[in-house]
N, C-alpha and C positions, 0 to 999 in steps of 0.2 A: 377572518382569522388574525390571530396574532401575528408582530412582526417576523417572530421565529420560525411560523409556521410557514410564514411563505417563502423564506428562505429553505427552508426542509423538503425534501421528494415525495410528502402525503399525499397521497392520492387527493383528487378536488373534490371527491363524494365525499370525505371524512366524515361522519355524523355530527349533527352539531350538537349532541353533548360531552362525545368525544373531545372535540375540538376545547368546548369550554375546560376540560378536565386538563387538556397538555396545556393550554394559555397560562394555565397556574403556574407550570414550571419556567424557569429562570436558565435563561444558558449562563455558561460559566465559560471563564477564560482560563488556560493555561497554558504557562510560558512551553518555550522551547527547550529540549531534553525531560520534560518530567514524564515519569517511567507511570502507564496507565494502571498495569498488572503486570505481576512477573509467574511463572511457571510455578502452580500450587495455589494459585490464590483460588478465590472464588467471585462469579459474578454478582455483584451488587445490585446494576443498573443495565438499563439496557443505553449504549450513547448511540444517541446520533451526531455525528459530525456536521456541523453549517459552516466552517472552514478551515484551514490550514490541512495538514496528512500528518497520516499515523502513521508508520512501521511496523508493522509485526515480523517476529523475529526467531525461527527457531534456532538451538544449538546444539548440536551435535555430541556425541560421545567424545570426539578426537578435541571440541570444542571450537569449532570452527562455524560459524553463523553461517545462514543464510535469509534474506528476508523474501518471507512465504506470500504475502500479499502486504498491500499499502491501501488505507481508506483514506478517501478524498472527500472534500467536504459535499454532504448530501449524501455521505453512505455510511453503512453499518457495517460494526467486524463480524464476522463470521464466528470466531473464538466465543465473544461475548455471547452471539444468539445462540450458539451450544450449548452454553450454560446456564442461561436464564430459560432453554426450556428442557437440558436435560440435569440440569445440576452440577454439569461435568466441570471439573479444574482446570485452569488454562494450562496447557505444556507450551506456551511461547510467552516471548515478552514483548511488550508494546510500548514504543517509544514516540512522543512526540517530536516528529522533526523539523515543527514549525510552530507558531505560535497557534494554540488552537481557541478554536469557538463551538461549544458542545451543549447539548441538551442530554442530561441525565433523568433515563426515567426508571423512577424506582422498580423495583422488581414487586411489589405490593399494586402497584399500578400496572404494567407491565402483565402481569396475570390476569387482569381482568379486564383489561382489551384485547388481550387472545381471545378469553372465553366467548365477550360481549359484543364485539368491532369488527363486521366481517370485513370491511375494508381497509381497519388497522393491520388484522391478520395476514391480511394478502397481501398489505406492503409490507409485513415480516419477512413472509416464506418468497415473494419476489427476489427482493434484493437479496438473503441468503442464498440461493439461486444463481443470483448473478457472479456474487463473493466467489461461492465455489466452483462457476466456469472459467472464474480465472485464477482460483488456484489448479484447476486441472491445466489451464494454458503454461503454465510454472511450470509443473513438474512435466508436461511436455518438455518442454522447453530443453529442460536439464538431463532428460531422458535421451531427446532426441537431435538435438539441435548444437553445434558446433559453440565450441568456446569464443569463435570468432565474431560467428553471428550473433550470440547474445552480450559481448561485450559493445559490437556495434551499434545494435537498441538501443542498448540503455545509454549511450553515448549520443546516439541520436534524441533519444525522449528528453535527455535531462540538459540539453541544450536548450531545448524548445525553437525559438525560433530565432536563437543567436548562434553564438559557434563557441560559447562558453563552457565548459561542464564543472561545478566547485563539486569536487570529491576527489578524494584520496584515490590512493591504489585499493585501500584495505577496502574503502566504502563500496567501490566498483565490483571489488570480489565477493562480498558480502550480497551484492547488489544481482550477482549471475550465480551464486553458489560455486565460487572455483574460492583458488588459494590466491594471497596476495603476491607471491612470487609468478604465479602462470600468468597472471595481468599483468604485472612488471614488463616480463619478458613481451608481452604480446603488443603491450604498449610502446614499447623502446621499438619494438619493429615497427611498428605503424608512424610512428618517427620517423624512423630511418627513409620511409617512403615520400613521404609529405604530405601524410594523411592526417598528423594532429601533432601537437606539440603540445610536450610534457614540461608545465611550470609546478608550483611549487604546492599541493594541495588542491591542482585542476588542471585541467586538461584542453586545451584548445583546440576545436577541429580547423583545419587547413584547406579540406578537400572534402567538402561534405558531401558530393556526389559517388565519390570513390566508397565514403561511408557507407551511405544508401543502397549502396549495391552490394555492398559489406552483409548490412541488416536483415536485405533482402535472399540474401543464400547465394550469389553471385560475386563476382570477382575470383584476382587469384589467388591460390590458397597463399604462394608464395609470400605474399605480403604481409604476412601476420606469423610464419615460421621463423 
């Protein structure tokens, strides 16, 4: 296989004329901020992502964001595989939030590895699958799950394994689907405690264990009212 492919999640059965057919393509680089689709466009290509993450993004009536899922490199948007196999228009926007590395496969192609590639196929309707158990984990989430505990996630995820988080207040809100005023407030309290410190554009955790148990549904509420 091609260099591309073995960075990519195809299946190891690929067919090998399969295989010789995606060799042809050429991944492509694009910087950080460039908008993939916006709400109304149509699918092109099918991408597969081999690094950096996307955003997807819907907007609201009131116009207030919230971001619906994020593709990491090795996956597919969900949006895109709607439309390359039902024609439908995207209703969200897709933002590069890093500098990206992508394989674009045309939709002339695309159609005839559905038809032809049972094992192209079934890495289609897989990872689609995946996409949308965690957009169902989302809207869980926002359904059911306290402002608290999802501001603590995602504080904890986008740390990773320091105690740094670079995002705004807005990006945070955008980030749990609240308003940037409710994060403000929830943040200045988690302050107050010594659970993170608020600089200018990020957020510092202080007390990552206090976090954890934040994320987890545990701790007291008091800390974050």
């Amino acid at each position: 296989m091609s260099r591309w492919l073995d960075r990519a999640v195809f299946p190891a059965s690929l067919e090998p004329d399969v295989s010789a057919l995606l060799e042809g393509l050429r991944p492509v680089h694009l910087r950080s901020g460039t908008v993939l689709f916006r709400p109304g466009d149509h699918a092109q290509a099918f991408l597969v992502l081999l690094s950096g993450r996307v955003g997807v993004y819907l907007t609201g009536r009131n116009g207030r964001e919230i971001l619906l899922y994020a593709v990491q490199g090795g996956e597919t948007c969900v949006q895109t595989t709607l439309g390359m196999l039902g024609n439908a228009a995207y209703r969200c926007e897709a933002l590069a939030e890093t500098d990206l590395v992508a394989v674009m496969i045309p939709r002339s192609l695309f159609d005839t590895l559905m038809a032809e590639s049972a094992c192209f196929r079934a890495f289609v309707f897989k990872d689609f699958a995946a996409r949308l158990a965690d957009m169902m984990g989302l809207l869980e989430q926002v359904a059911f799950t306290s402002i608290r505990e999802r501001l603590a996630r995602v504080l904890v995820d986008r740390a990773g394994e320091g105690d740094l988080v670079q995002a705004t207040h807005q990006e945070l809100a955008v980030a749990i689907g609240s308003a940037r005023e409710v994060v403000s407030r929830r943040l200045e309290a988690l302050a107050s405690t010594g659970v993170v410190e608020n600089e200018r554009g990020r957020v510092r955790i202080r007390d990552r264990r206090a976090l954890l148990r934040m994320a987890q549904g545990d701790g007291p509420e008091r800390l974050v009212t």
